[in-house]
N, C-alpha and C positions, 0 to 999 in steps of 0.2 A: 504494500500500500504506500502511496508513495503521501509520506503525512506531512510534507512540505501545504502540497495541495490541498491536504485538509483545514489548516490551519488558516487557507485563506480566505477574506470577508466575503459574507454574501450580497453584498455590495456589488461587485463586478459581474455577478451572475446576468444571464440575459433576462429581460424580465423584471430586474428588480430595481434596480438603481438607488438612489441615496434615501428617498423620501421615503420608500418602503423597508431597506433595510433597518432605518428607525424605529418602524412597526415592528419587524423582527426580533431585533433584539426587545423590545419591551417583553415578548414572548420566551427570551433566554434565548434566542438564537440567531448568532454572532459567526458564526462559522459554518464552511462545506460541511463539517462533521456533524456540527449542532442539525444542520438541515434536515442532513440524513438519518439522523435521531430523533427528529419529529416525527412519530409514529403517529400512523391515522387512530383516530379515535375507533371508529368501525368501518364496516364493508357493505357496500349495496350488491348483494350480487344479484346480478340482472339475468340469470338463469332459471332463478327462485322469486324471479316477481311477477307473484296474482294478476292478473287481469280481475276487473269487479266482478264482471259476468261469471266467473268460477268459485267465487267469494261465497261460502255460506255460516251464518248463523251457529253460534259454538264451535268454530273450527279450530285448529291448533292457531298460532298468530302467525299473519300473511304481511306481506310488503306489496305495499302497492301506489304504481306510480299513474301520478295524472294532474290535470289544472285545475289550482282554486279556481271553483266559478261563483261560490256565495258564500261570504263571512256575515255574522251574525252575534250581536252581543245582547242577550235575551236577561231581562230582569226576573227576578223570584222574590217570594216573601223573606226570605232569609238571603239568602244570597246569588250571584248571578254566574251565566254560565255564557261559554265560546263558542260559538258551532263556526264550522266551515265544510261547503258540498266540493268537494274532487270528483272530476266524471274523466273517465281514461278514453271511452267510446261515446260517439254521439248517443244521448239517454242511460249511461250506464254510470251511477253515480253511486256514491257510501257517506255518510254524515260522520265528521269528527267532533267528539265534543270535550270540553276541559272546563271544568268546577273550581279545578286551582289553577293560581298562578294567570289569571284571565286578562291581567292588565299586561302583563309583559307577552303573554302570546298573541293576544290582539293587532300588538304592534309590530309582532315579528309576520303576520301570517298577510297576504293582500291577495285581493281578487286579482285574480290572473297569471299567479305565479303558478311557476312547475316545483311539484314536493314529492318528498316521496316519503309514508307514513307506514310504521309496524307497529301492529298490536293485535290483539286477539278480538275478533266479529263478533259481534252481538244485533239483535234484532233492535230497530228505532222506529217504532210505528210500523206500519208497513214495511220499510226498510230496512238497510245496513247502518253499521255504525261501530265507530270504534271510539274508545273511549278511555280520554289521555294517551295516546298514541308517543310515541317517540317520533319526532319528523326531523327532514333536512330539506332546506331549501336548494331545489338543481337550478343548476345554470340554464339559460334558455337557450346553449347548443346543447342540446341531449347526445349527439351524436356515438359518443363516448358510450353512453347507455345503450346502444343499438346493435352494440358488439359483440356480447354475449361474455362480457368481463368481468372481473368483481371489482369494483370499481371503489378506492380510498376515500373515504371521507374525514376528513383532519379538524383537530382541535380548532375552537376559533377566540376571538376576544374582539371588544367594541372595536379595537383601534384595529385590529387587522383588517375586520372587515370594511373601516372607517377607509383603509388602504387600498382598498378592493381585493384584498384575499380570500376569496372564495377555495373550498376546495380544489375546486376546476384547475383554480390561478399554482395552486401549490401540486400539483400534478402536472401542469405545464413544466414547472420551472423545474421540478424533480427530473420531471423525465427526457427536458434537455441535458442537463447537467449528466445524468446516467448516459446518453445514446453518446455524449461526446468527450465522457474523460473515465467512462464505465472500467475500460482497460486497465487503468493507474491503479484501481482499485486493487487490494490484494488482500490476502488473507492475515488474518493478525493471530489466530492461535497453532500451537505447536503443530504437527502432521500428527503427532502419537495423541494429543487429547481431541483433536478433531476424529482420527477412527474408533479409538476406545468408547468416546462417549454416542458413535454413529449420529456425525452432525452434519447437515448440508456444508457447503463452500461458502464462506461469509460472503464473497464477494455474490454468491447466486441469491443469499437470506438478504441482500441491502436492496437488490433490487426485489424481492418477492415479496418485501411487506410492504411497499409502496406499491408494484406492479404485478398481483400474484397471479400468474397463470390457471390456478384451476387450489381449490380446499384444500387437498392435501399439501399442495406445494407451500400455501399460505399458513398451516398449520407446521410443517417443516421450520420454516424460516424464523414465524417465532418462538419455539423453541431453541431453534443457534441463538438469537440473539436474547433471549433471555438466560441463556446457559453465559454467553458470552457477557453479559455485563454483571451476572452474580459472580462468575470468574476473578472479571477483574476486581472487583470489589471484595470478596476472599483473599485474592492475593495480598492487595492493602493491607489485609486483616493479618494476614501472614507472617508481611512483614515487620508490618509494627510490633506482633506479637514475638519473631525474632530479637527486635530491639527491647524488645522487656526484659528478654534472657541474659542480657547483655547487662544491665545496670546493676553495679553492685550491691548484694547489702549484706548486714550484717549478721552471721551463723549463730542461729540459737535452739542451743540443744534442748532434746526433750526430757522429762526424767526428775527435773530438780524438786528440790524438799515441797514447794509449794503447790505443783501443779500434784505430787504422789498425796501428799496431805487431802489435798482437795478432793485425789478419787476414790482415795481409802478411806476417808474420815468425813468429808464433808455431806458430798449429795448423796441422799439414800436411795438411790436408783442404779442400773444397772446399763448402763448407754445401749441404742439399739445398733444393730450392724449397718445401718445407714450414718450415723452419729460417728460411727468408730472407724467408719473409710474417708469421712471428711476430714477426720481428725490426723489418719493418719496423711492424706495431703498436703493439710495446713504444717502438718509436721516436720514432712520430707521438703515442702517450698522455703522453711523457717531454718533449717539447716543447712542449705544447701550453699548460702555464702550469695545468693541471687535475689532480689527484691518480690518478696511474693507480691503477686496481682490475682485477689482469686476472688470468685463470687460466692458465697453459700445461699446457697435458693432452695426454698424450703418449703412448704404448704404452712399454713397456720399451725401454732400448735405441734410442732414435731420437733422442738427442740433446738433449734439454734444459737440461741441465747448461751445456755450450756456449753457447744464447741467454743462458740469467742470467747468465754469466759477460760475455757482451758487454754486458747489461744494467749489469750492475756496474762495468764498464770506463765507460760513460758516466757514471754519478753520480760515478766516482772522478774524472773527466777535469774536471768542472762542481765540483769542490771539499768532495765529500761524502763521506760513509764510508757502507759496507753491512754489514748483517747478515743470515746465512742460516743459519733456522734448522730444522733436523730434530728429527724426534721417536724417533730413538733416537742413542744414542753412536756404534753401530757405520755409521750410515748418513751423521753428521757426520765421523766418523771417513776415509770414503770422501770424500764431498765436498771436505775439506781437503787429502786428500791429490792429488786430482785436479786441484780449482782450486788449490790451492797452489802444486804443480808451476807452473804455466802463470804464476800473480802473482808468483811469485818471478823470475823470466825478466825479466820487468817492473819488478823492483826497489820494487813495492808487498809491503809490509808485512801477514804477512796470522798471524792466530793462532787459534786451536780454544780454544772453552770447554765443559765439559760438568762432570757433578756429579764425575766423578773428574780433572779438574784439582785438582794439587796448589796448598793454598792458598798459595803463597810465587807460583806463576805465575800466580795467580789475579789477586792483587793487583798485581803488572806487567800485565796486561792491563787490567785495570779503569782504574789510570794509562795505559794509553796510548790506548784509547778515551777516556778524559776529555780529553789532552793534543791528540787526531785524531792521535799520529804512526802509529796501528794504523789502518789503511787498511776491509781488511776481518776480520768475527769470523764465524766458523763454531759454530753449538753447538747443542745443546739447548735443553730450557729454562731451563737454567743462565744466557742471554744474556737472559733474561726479567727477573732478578732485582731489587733494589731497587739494589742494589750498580753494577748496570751502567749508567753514563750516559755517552753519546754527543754528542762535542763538535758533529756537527752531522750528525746520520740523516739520508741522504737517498734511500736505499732499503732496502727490508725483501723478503726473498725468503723464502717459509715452503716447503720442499717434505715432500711425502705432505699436504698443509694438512687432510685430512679427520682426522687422527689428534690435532689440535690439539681443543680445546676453546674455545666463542666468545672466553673473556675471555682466555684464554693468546694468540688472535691478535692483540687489541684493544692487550694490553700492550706488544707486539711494535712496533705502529704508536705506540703515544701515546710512544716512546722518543726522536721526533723529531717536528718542525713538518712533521704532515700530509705523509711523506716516502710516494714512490710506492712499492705494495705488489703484488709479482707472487707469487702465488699458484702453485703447481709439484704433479702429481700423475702417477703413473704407473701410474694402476688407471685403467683406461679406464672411462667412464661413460655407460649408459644412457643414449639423447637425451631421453629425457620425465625419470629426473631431472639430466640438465643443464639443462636449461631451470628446473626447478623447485627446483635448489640453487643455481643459480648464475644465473639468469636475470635479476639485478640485478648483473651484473659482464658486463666484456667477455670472452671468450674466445678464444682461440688453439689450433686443435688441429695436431699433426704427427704426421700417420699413415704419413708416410714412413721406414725406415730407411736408414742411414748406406749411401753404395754399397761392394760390396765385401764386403757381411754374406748372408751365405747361408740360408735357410729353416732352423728346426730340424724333422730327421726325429724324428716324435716315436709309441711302438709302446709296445702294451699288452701285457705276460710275464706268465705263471704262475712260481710256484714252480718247476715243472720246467723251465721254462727260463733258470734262474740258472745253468748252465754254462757256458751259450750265450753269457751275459751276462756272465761274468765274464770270458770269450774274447776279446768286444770288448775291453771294458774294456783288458785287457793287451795287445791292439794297439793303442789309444790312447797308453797307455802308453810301449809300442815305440820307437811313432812320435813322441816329445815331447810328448803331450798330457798333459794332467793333467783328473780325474772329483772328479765331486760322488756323493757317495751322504746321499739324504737320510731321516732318521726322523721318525716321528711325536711321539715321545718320546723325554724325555733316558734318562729308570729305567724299569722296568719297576712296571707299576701293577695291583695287586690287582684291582682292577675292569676292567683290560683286558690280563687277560694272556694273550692271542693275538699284540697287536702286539709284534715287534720294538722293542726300545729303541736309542737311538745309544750307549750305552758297551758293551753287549751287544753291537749293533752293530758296533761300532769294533775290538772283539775278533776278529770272525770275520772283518770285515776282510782285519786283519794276517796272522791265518792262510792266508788264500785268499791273498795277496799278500805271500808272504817277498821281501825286498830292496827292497819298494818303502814309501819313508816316508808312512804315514797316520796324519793328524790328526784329533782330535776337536775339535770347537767347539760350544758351546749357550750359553746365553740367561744360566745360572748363575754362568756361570766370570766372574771381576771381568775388565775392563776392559783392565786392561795386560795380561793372559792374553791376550785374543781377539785384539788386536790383535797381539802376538806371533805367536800361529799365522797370525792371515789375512797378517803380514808376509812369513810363510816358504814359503805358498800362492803369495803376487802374485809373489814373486822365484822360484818353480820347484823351490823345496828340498824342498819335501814336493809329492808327485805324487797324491796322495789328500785329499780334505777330507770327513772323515765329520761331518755336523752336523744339527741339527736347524733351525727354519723362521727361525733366527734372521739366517739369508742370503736371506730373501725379497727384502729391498730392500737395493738401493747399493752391492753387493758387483758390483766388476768386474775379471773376471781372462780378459781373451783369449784366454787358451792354454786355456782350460778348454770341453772341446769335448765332455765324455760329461755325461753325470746320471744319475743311476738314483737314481728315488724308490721307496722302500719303504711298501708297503699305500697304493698312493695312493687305493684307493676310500675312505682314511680323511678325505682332504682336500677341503677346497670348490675350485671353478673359480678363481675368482679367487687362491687360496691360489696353487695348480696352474700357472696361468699367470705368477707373479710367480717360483714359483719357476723354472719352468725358462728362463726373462728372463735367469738369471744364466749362461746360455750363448748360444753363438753371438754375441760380442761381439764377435769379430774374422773373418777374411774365410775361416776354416778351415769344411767344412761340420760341424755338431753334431750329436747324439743325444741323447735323453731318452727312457727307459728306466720305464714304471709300472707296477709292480709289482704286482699285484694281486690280491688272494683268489678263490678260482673262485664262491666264494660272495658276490653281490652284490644289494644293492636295486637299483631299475629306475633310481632317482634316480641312482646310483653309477653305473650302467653308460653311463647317457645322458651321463655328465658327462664318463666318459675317453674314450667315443665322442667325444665334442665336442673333446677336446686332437688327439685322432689327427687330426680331417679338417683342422684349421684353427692357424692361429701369428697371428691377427688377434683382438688384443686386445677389439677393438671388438665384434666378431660374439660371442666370447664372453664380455663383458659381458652383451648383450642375451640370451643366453641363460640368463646366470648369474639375472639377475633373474627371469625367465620360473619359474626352479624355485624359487629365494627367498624372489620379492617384495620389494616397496619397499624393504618398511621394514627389510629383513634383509642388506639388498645390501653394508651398510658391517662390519655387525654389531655396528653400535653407534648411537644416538640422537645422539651428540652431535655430527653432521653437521648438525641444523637440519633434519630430514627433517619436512614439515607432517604430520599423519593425517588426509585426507582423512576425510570423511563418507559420499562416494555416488563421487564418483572413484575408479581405479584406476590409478595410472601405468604399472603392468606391461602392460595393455589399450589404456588410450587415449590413445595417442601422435599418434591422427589428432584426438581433440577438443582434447587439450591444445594442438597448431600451432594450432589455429582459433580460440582463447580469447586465445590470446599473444599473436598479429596482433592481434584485435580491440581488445584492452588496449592493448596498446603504438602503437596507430594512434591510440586515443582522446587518449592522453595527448601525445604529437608535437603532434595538433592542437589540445589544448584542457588545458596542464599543471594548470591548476589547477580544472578540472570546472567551470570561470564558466557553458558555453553551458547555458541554458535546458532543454532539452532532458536535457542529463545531472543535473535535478537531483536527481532521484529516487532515480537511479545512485548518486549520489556521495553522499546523505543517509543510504543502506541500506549503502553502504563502510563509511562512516564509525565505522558505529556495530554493524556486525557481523563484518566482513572485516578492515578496516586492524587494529583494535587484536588479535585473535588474529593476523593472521597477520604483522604486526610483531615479538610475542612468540615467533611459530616461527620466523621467518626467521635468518639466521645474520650476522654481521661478515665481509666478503669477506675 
C-alpha cells in the first residue's frame, strides 16, 4: 500500500475541492485513508426491492422504492401524526406513517422526491402501510438503482448535506478514486495471519464495502476489515502491554509475619480457589522485581476486598505503605471500616481521608503518611491531592477503577517510585470489552462466592401484590432480619411524577410498619449523617433502610436478607444487579423483591426477566451490553472505551479472540516488528493505528 498516498488530503480529490473538504473533515475525515474508512451506514440492494403490487399485509419487512406523491401532517386529540403516499406504478401506492419525531420528518420528507422505505406491511384502511419505516432519500439519477447492485448508502450530517453530499456524491468520488489509484492499494497484514485466519485480500474488502458485488462478497469484506482494525488495535494493546513489563518495581516477597498472622489468626474463613489463584498472581506480579498492573474483577460479594487486603499485608511486611482509593465517601467509608477492623488486630496503623475529613485530622494524616508511621490511607480523591505525600508508596489499590478518570488514576500511581497498582471492580464485564479495556493489563477474575452464601430468590410484584410483600417483609423482621427498600428518587419530580420518591417513600414506610425503626438515607444528606444511619443499620438498631441507589456499592450488612426495589423497570441491569449484591452477604437465604409497573417496554421486561432467571453477574453483563451496546455499558466515556469504525464489540466477540491471538503472537515473536515480513504491518500501525489508539486507550 503505498501510504504516502494515503496520507494525502481529500482536498485534491476530483469532486471535492476546498469548500467540501471542510464538510469532510467536520465529519473526521481529512485523508485518502479516512475516506476509505467511511463505511456506509447500510445497503439498498436492488435485487430484494418489493414492487407494491407484490407487497402484502403481515409480510416479513420489504424495501420498496418509489415517488412521494402526498405528505400529510394530520392532527389528533392527543397528539399528531406524518403520513406520506409512495406509488412505484401508475395507481400502485403504500401509506407511511410516523407518531414520532413528526416535526423533523416533515421536513426531511417533500412531494416529489425518490425514497426508498423498509419496514414490515400492515393493513391502513383498505390499504398498505408501513409504519415508522426506516427511509433514504435517492438521488433523482436512479440509474445506479437499475443495475441490479447493492448499492452504499453512507452516514450523513446537516453540513455535508448542506455541501451537497448525498450518498450518490460519496460513491462518485469513492469510486473515482478506486478505478484510478485502486493498484497503489496493497495489503497491510502478514501472508500467514491473512491465511490462518481465511481472510479476503484487503485490497478486494476496501473496494467490496463501498462496491460489493453480490452478499457474500459484502459479508467477506466486512469481516477483513473488522478483523483488520481489532488487529491493529490488539497490537497497540500488545505493545503497551510489553512496555509495562519493562518498568521497574520493586520485589516483594510473600510469606512475612503479617500477611501468615492475618491467615492463620485473623479471618475465620477458608479463601475459595478463585481467591487463592488471584492471590497467587498478585503474588508472583509482586515479586517479580516488575511493576504489577493487574485488575481483580469480581461479581459482588465474592471476596475481593480480602485478596487486596492480603495484597496490602505484603507491601506493608516489605517496608511500604498502601493506598486505597474509592470513588465515593460512602464506599471508602465501608472499606475502612472493614479492612480496618482486620489492620487494627495487626497493630498497623490504618486512617480514612475523604473531602469531609475535618481539617485538624487532615493535617495529622498528611504528617503521618509523610513520617510512614500511617501504614495504610483509605479515601477518595481526597488521597489524590497535592497535600498528600507518601514516605515511600508501595502499593496503590483503586476499586470501582472505571468510575476514576485517566489522570485521577495516573496521580494515584506517580505518589510513589513506580509502586504496584491492583486495579479492583465489581461490575462484571463483557469479554470483548475486557479484552478491549483492559487487554494491556493482567487480569484476575473470581466468579466464585464465599461458601456458606446462599443464591438470592429474586421475583417480579405488581402493585397488588404489596401486601403480600409487606407480609414477608414482617416475617423477616420477626425473624431478626433487617430489609432494604429501595427508590428511584430522593423528591418527587415534576416531570416524573408517577415514580414513588424515598422521603415519600420513607413515610409510608413507617406507617405500614409501626414499632419497627426505618431509616432514610440518599446521596444528599452530608456525610456524618449517612454514616450515622448506615452505623445504626450495620449494628441492628434500625431494622428498615429506606434509600435511594446511593447503597449500590460497598455497603455490607449480613443480616440484611429482604430488598424490595421500587419501579424497578425504572432501573438499568447493571444498576439492578449491584443493587441487590447488597444482600445475601451472609449464609441466611435472601429475597429481592421488583416492583414493577404492569405497564412496560419490551426492553424493561426482558431486563427483570433476566434478574429473575439468573444471580451471575457475568451472564448479565453480556446481556446488559446486548440491549446497551458498547459504548453505553459504563454510561460514561471516561473508561477509554475506543469507537470503532466497522467493528462491533456487542457482535464480535469470535473476531475480536482471533485479532488478539494474532496480535499478541506477532509481538511475543517479533516485539519490535524488525522481521521483514511485518514491515508493511508495522509502517501502516505506525502511522494510522498506534497514534489514535494510544490517545483512546486508558492508564491501567
Amino acid at each position: 500500500m503505498s501510504l504516502e498516498f494515503l496520507q494525502d488530503s481529500v482536498q485534491f480529490l476530483k469532486g471535492v475541492g476546498p469548500h467540501r473538504s471542510n464538510a469532510l473533515a467536520q465529519a473526521g475525515i481529512h485523508s485518502i485513508h479516512d475516506l476509505l474508512a467511511y463505511y456506509p451506514r447500510r445497503y439498498l440492494d436492488r435485487t430484494s426491492v418489493a414492487r407494491i403490487a407484490e407487497v402484502q399485509a403481515g409480510s416479513d419487512p420489504v424495501t420498496v422504492l418509489g415517488t412521494i406523491v402526498q405528505t400529510a401532517i394530520i392532527p389528533g386529540r392527543r397528539t399528531r401524526r406524518f403520513e406520506i403516499t409512495i406509488e412505484d406504478e401508475p395507481g400502485r401506492r403504500i401509506k407511511c406513517v410516523w407518531f414520532q419525531g413528526v416535526a423533523w420528518v416533515s421536513k426531511s420528507l417533500e412531494k416529489g422526491s425518490r425514497i426508498a422505505v423498509h419496514g414490515k406491511p400492515g393493513k391502513y384502511g383498505a390499504g398498505l402501510s408501513l409504519s415508522h419505516p426506516e427511509f433514504d432519500l435517492l438521488d433523482e439519477d436512479s440509474t445506479s438503482l437499475d443495475t441490479g447492485r447493492i448499492i452504499a448508502l453512507y452516514p450523513g450530517t446537516a453540513l455535508l448535506e448542506k455541501s451537497g453530499f448525498t450518498s450518490r456524491t460519496f460513491r462518485k468520488i469513492i469510486y473515482a478514486l478506486i478505478k484510478e489509484r485502486g493498484e497503489e492499494l496493497q495489503e497491510t497484514l502478514p501472508a500467514h495471519v491473512v491465511s490462518e485466519n481465511e481472510l479476503i485480500d484487503g485490497r478486494v474488502a476496501r473496494r467490496a464495502i463501498h462496491f460489493p458485488k453480490s452478499n457474500p462478497e459484502l459479508t467477506e469484506a466486512r469481516d477483513r476489515l473488522k478483523f483488520e482494525e481489532l488487529f491493529f488495535f490488539q497490537l497497540m494493546l500488545a505493545t503497551k502491554r510489553l512496555g509495562h513489563k519493562k518498568i521497574p518495581g520493586t520485589a516483594m516477597r510473600s510469606g512475612g509475619p503479617l500477611e501468615r498472622h492475618f491467615l492463620d489468626d485473623i479471618i475465620p474463613f477458608q479463601l475459595t480457589g478463585d481467591q487463592q489463584k488471584a492471590l497467587s498472581d498478585i503474588r508472583r506480579d509482586m515479586a517479580n522485581g516488575v511493576q504489577m498492573n493487574r485488575l481483580l474483577q469480581g461479581d459482588v460479594g465474592s471476596g475481593k476486598t480480602v485478596v487486596a487486603a492480603i495484597a496490602s499485608l505484603i507491601a506493608i511486611d516489605s517496608g511500604h505503605q498502601v493506598a486505597f482509593m474509592a470513588p465515593t465517601e460512602i464506599l471508602a467509608e465501608q472499606h475502612f471500616r472493614s479492612i480496618g477492623a482486620l489492620f487494627k488486630r495487626l497493630g498497623i496503623q490504618i486512617e480514612i481521608l475523604t473531602g469531609s475529613t475535618p481539617p485538624a485530622e487532615k493535617r495529622a494524616i498528611y504528617e503521618g503518611l509523610a513520617s510512614g508511621q500511617i501504614k495504610v490511607v483509605v479515601g477518595t480523591h481526597a488521597i489524590i491531592q497535592d497535600k498528600v505525600v507518601f514516605q515511600n508508596l508501595g502499593l496503590s489499590v483503586i476499586d470501582e477503577q472505571h468510575r476514576f478518570g485517566v489522570l485521577q488514576r495516573a496521580e494515584l500511581t506517580g505518589k510513589g517510585t513506580t509502586p504496584h497498582t491492583l486495579l479492583m471492580t465489581a461490575t462484571p464485564i463483557p469479554r470483548s470489552l475486557a479484552l478491549t479495556l483492559y487487554g494491556d493489563i493482567d487480569v484476575s477474575v473470581i466468579r466464585e462466592l464465599p461458601p456458606g452464601r446462599q443464591p438470592i430468590k429474586t421475583k417480579m410484584v405488581r402493585e397488588k401484590d404489596r401486601t403480600a410483600v409487606y407480609a414477608q417483609m414482617k416475617q423477616v423482621l420477626a425473624e431478626g432480619g433487617q430489609c432494604y427498600v429501595v427508590f428511584p428518587l430522593v423528591e418527587e419530580s415534576e416531570k416524573m411524577e408517577d415514580l414513588k420518591d424515598a422521603i415519600s417513600g420513607h413515610q409510608a414506610i413507617q406507617e405500614a410498619f409501626p414499632g419497627v425503626q426505618a431509616e432514610l438515607i440518599h446521596g444528599r444528606m452530608k456525610s456524618a449523617e449517612k454514616e450515622e444511619i448506615m452505623a445504626r443499620f450495620v449494628s441492628g438498631e434500625s431494622g428498615i433502610l429506606v434509600s435511594t441507589t446511593v447503597i449500590e456499592v460497598g455497603v455490607d450488612v449480613p443480616n440484611a436478607t429482604f430488598m424490595l426495589i421500587e419501579h424497578a423497570e425504572r432501573f438499568g441491569l447493571s444498576q439492578l444487579h449491584q443493587l441487590r449484591g447488597r444482600i445475601g452477604r451472609g449464609s441466611q437465604a435472601s429475597t429481592c423483591m421488583l416492583m414493577a409497573e404492569y405497564r412496560q417496554s419490551e426492553v424493561s421486561r426482558r431486563r427483570l426477566n433476566v434478574m429473575e432467571s439468573t444471580t451471575d453477574g457475568f451472564k448479565i453483563s453480556e446481556f446488559d451490553m446486548e440491549l446497551r451496546g458498547a459504548g453505553d455499558f459504563f454510561g460514561t466515556r471516561q473508561s477509554g472505551l475506543p469507537t470503532f469504525r466497522i467493528a462491533d464489540l456487542t457482535t464480535d466477540y469470535a473476531i475480536l479472540e482471533r485479532a488478539r491471538r494474532a496480535a499478541f503472537s506477532i509481538i511475543d515473536a517479533d516485539p519490535e516488528l524488525k522481521n521483514p515480513e511485518h514491515s508493511k504491518m508495522r509502517r501502516y500501525f505506525k502511522l494510522f493505528f498506534e497514534r489514535d489508539g494510544l490517545r483512546l486507550s486508558r492508564i491501567g
